[in-house]
N, C-alpha and C positions, 0 to 999 in steps of 0.2 A: 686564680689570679697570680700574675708572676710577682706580686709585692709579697704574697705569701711564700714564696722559695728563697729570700733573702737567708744565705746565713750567719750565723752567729760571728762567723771567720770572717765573711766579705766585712759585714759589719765592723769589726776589729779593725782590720786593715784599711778601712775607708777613715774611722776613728784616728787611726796613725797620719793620716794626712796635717792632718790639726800640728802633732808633735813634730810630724820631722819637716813643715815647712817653717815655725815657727822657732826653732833650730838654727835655722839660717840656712844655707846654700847647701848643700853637698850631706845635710844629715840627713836620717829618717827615724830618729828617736820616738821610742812608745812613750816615753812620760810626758803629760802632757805641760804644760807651763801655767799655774795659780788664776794667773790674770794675764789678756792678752788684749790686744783691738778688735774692735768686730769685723767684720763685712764690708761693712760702707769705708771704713776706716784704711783698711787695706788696700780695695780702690783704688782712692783718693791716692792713697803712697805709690799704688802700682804705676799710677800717670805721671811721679817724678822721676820713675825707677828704668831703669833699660837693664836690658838682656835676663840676664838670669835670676836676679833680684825682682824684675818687675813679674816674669813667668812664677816665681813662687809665693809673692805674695797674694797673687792671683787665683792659683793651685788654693792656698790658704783661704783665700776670702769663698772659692766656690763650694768646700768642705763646711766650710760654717753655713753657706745658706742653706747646705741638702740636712744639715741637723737640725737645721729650723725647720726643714720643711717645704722652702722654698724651692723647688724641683727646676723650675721653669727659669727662674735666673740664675741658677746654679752654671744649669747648662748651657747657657748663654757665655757666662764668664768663662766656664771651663772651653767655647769654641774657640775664644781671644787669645787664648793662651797660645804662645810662641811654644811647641813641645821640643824646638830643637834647642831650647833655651834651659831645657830640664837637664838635670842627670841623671843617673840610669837609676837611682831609688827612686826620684822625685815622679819620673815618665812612668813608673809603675804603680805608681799612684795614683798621677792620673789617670792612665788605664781604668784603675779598680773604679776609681770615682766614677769617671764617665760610662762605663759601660752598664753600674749600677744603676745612673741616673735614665739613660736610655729604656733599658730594661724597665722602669718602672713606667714610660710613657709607652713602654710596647713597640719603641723604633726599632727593630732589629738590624738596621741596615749601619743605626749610629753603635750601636753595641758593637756589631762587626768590625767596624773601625776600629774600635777602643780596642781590640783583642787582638790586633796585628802584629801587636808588639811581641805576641806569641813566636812569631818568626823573623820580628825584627831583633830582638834582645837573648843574648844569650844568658843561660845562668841564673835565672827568674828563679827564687826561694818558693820551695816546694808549696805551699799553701798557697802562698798568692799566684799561681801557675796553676791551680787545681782549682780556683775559685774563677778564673779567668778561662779557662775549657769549657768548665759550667756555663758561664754566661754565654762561651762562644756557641757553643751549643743549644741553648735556649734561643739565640740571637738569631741562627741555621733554623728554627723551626719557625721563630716570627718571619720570615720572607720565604719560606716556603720550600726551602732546598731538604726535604725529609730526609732524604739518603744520608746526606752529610748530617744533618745532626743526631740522629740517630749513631751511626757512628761514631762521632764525636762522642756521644755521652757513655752508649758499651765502651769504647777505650777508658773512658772515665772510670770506667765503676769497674772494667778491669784492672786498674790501677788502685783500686783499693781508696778512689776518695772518701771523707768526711759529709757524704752527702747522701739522702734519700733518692737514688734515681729512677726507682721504678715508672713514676708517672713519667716522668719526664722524657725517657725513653718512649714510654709505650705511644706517645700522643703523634711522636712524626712517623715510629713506626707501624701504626695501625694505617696511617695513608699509603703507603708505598702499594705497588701493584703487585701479583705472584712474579711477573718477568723481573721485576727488582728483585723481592724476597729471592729468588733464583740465585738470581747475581752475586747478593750477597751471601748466600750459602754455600756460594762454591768451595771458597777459601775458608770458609769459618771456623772457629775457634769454637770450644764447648758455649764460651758465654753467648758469643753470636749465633750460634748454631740451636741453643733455645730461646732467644728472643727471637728468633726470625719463624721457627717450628711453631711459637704461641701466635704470630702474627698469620700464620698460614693457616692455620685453624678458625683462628677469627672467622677470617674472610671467608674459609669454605662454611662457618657455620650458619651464612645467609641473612644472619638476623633471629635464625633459632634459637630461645634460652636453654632449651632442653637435650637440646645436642651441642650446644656450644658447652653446657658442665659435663656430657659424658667424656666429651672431648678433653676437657681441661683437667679430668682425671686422668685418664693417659699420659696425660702432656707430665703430670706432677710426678707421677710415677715413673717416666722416664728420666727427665729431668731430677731428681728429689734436691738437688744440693743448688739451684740457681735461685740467683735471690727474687726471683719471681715465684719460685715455689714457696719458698718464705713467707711473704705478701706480694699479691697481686696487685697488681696495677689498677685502681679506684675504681673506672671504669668498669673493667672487667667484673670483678669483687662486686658492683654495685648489679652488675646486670643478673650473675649467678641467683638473685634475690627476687629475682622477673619469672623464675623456672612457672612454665603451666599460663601464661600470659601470651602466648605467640598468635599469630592471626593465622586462624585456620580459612576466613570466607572475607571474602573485599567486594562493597557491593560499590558498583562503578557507575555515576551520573555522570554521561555524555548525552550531548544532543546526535539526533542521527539526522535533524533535517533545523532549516533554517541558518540564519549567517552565520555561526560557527562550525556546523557539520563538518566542513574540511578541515578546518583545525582540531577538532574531535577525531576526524578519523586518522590523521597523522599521530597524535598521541596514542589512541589506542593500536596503531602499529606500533610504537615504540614500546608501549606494555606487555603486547602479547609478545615480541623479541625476545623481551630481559627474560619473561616467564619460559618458554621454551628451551632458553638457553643454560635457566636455573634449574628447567627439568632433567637436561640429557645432563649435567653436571654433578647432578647425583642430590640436588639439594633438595629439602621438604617446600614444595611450593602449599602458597595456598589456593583455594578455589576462588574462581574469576566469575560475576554474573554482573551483566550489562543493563542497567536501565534507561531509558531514554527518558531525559530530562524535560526535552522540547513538549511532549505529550502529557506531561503530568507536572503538578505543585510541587514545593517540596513536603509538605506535610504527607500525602500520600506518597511518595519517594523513601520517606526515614521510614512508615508505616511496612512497605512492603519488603525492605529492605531488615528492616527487623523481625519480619513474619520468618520470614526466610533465613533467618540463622546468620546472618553479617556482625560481624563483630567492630567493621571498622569501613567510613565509606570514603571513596575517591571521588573527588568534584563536588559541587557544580562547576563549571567550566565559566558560564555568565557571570560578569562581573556584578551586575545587580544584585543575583540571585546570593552572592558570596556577601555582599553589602549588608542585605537583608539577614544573613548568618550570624555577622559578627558582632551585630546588635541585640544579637538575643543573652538571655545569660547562660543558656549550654545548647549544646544541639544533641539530638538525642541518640547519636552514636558516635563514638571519637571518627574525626573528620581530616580530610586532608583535601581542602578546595584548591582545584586548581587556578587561583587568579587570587590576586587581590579585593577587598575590598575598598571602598574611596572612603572609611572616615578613616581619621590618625590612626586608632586604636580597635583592636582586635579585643573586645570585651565577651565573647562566648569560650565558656569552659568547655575542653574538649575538641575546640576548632582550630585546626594549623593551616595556614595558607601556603601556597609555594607558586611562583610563573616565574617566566624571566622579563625579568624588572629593568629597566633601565636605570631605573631611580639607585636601584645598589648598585650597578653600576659608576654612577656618580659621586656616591659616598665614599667608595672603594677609592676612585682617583681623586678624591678632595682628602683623604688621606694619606693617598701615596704622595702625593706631591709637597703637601704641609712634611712630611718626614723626608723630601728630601730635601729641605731649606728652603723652601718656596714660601711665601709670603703675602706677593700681591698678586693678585689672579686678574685675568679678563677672560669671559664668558662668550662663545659664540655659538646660538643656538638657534635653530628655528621658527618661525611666527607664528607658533600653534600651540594647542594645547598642551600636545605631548611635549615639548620645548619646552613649554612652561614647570610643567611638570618636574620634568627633570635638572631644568633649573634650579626649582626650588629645594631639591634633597641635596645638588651639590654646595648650593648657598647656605642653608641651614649647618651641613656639614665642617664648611668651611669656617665660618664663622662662630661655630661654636669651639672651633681650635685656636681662633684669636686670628687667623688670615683674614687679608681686605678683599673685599672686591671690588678692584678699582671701573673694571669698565665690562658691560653688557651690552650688546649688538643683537637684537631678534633680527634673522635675514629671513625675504624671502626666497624660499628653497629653488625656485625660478632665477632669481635675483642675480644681480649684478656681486659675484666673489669679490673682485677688486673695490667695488667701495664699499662694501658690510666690510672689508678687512682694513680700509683707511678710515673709516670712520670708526672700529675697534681702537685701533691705533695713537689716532687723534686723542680718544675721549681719556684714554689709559694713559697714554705721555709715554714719559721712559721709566715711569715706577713700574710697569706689572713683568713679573720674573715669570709666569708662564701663561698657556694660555686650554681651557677645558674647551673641547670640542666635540659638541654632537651634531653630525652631520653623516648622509651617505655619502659612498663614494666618489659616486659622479661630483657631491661638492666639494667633499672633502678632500679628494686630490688638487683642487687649485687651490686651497689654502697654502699650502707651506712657500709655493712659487710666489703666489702674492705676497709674504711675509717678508720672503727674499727679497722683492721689487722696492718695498718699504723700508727695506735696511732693519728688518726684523728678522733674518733669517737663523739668529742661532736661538731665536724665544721656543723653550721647551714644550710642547705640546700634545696634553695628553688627552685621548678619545674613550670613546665610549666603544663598543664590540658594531655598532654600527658600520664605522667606518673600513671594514673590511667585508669583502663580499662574500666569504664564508673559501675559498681557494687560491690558490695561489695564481698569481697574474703578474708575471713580473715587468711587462714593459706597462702595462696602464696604473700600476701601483709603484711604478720607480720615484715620483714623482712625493711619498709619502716617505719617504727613507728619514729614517730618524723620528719618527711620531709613534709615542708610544700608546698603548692598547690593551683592555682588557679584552676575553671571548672566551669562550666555553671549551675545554679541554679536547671535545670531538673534533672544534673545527680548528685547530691549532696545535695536531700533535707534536709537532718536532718541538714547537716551541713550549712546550707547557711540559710534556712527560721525557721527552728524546726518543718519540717514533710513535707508529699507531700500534704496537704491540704493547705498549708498556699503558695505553689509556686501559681507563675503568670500564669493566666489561664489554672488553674487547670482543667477547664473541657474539654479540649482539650490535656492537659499532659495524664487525666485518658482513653479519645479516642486513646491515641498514645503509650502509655507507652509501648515500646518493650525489658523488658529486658533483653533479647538474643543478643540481639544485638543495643549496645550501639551508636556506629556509626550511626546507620541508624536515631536511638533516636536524637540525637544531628542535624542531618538535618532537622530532624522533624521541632524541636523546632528555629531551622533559619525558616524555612516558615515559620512557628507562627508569629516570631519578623517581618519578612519581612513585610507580611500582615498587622502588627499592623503600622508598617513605614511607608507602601504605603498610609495608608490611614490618616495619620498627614502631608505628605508631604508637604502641603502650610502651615499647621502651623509651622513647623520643618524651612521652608525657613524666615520665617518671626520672629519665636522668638528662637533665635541658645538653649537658654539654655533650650527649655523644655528636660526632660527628659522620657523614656519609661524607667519600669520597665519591663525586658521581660524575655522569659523564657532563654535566652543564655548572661543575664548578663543585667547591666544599662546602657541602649544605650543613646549615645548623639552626635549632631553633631558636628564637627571639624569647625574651618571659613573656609575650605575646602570643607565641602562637605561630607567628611570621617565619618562614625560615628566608634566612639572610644565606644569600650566595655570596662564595669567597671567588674570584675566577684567574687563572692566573696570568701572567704579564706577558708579554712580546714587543718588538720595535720592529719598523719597517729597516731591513737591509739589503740593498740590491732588489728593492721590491717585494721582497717574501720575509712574513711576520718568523722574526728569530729571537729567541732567548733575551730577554732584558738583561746585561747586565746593570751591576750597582750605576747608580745614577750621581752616589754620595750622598753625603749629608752634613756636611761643613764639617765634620769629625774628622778629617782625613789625617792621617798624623805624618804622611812623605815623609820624607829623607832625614831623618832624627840621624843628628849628629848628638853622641854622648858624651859629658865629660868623661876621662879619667882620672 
């Protein structure tokens, strides 16, 4: 948890807020003062007080709610704040404050703000400059930018910070691809040049525990003096503990006949791919044997599949069948189904489920959007079940962050765009600051022109991976420009990694790559990820947080069993899905003018 990385220093220096705003204007005294006003007290005085006086008792009052505890109106107070009203101690205060307080909700995008000051200020006092890297670089791994925080943090720990980095480091750079790792090695420095050496072995060691320690013995031996050779990065260190536990046999329940068969046979193209291409790569695969679900129970399924030496099985693919799993209290060989079950809770030991979910999808953008100042939502989804569905995880979501949801519209998918979007409209007012969208293409392009017609055209609107038809199309998608979007890393290289070389296993994307047909692409790339899951499964059960970078997103598993997909961002520009930039987050600190 990042509450656990706070240090003793950030501490200190967040502590000094207390002293040097209660100081008066221009200090930033460590002693603190006996007796003082509270919180509410300071307020109260901020609302008599203008410019500089009102920004620091403010500064004051939001230091005393994060000591109490209170995170949530700290940060609120600290957005109020005028920072051009600071001086150049009091602004680096708040920095520490706000980036701390971020950091603990996990915004990286508010943390990022706070840390600008890195290149707005000069002559920042060494500690509070080293604790402020730290964050930036914690802040570079919550939004996803690996390359930069990783580096950020090697610069850190090349500079000889006050701080434990190995984790910290290892966690954005275990995602990076070998064309990054590349990139970064070209220039490298000793220190870079064995994080990046440890991050390459990783990846080549597949998932192997037993070739990933012969490997790390290498690694120490060459390396002897990096502080990875010292202690290893937890992760790592945790799995070395797994040696003799790898999957040597993955027994595989797909249907070969009946209403799934086609979707069975797209995924196990995508399995037999990944395994091919882990073959000619030099890696230890394991062995593959296919049972047909359709024809048999599951009871005879685990029976023959344990006769037969499996140590670990892929599917069922039916959502029933996976229903019927997660009700049990273990299944009899560690499991990785591919589908969901429909109750809440995943109650069998041993059982991990993985698809691609809509529903995380929805979570994912009821979180981006709550980080980035958003508040009041309106809902636009279709009059079905799955609409329903997925309404319900983004409302759940939502709502449990303290966001309203001011207005819902079920349209029929046939239906008239222009009134499901006036009658959104109507129902919302002018409170709702953005708007979730799940819809296809075809509808989801008259959205935004409707929005416009309504004098809603700057309302931010964020979609589910539906609304993109898996290629680029720039005159029939001109129309979406500006709507942002989650999707799977294969069907959005540029915008997720910066090209199709640098995606996760690329030589299995470039065997698969169908772009006629997008869908079938996107199954592909689940068998990919499945396969790469089937064969971590004992490490997946023993260390929850490893993560797979895969080609349908950052899989991880839930204490459920569930793995939860991360997928990354895009915005429609000039009709083709490009790079999100920051969106903000009311942290913005602009044009700080400093006293002298």
């Amino acid at each position: 948890m990042l509450i656990s990385l706070r240090s003793l220093l950030g501490l200190a220096l967040i502590a000094s807020v207390l002293a040097g705003c209660a100081g008066g204007p221009g200090t930033s005294e460590t002693q603190r003062p006996s007796q003082g006003p509270g919180a509410s007290e300071l307020l109260r005085q901020a609302q008599q007080q203008s410019g500089t006086q009102a920004a620091q008792s403010r500064l004051q009052a939001a230091a005393i709610l994060s000591r109490q505890g209170n995170d949530e109106q700290a940060l609120d107070v600290a957005r109020d704040i005028d920072t051009s009203q600071l001086n150049r101690g009091a602004l680096i205060d708040w920095a520490l404050l706000v980036s701390e307080l971020a950091l603990r909700k996990e915004d990286g995008r508010g943390a990022l703000a706070a840390t600008r000051i890195l290149d707005d200020v000069d002559d920042i006092p060494r500690d509070a400059q080293q604790t402020l890297r730290h964050r930036k670089g914690l802040a570079l791994t919550l939004v996803g930018d690996s390359r930069a925080a990783a580096e950020t943090l090697i610069a850190l720990q090349r500079d000889d910070a006050p701080f434990d980095l190995n984790d910290d480091i290892w966690k954005p750079l275990s995602r990076l691809s070998e064309r990054v790792l590349d990139d970064m090695d070209t220039s490298a420095d000793p220190l870079t040049e064995g994080w990046v050496a440890l991050a390459r072995l990783y990846r080549q060691s597949g998932g192997n525990v037993s070739r990933l320690s012969e490997s790390l013995q290498d690694w120490r031996a060459r390396y002897a003096d990096h502080p990875a050779a010292r202690r290893l990065p937890s992760n790592l260190s945790a799995l070395r503990e797994l040696r003799g536990r790898e999957v040597k046999r993955i027994a595989i329940f797909l249907p070969q006949s009946g209403p799934l068969a086609n979707v069975a046979k797209a995924l196990k193209t995508g399995i037999q791919a990944r395994h091919m291409a882990a073959l000619n790569q030099g890696e230890q695969t394991p062995q593959l044997t296919y049972y047909d679900s359709s024809e048999n129970d599951l009871e005879s399924l685990y029976a023959q599949a344990t006769m037969d030496g499996a140590q670990v099985v892929l599917g069922p693919l039916d959502k029933d069948l996976v229903s019927q799993l997660e009700q049990r209290d273990e299944v009899a060989l560690p499991t990785l189904a591919l589908n969901y079950g429909e109750h809440p809770r995943n109650r069998a030991d041993k059982l991990f489920q993985y698809g691609l979910s809509a529903e995380d999808e929805a979570r994912q953008i009821a979180e981006r959007a709550y980080m980035d100042g958003h508040r009041d939502a309106a809902a636009l989804v279709p009059d079905n079940e799955w609409g329903a569905r997925v309404l319900r995880a983004f409302r759940e979501d939502w709502e449990a962050q303290q966001g309203e949801l001011d207005a819902v519209v079920h349209y029929a998918p046939k239906g008239s765009v222009s009134d499901a979007t006036k009658r959104l409209l109507d129902s919302g007012g002018d409170d709702i600051d953005m708007l979730f969208l799940l819809a296809l293409p075809s509808y989801a392009r008259q959205v935004p022109p409707m929005l416009k017609y309504y004098y809603a055209g700057d309302l931010p609107v964020y979609a589910t991976s539906q609304v993109y038809g898996g290629r680029p199309q720039p005159r029939a998608d001109h129309d979406l420009n500006g709507v942002m979007f989650v999707d799977i890393p294969w069907l959005i290289p540029d915008a997720s990694v910066g090209g199709e070389e640098a995606l996760p296993f690329y030589a299995a994307y470039r065997e698969l790559d169908a772009r006629d047909d997008p869908s079938l692409l996107k199954l592909n790339a689940m068998g990919v990820d499945a396969y790469e899951l089937a064969r971590r499964l004992p490490l997946m059960q023993a260390l929850h947080s490893l993560e797979v970078f895969g080609a349908t997103g950052t899989l991880q598993a839930r204490d459920d069993g569930r793995i939860q997909r991360t997928l990354p961002w895009a915005q429609f520009q000039s009709g083709i899905p490009a790079p999100l930039l920051n969106t903000g987050s009311g942290l913005e600190i602009g044009n700080v003018q400093l006293e002298q």
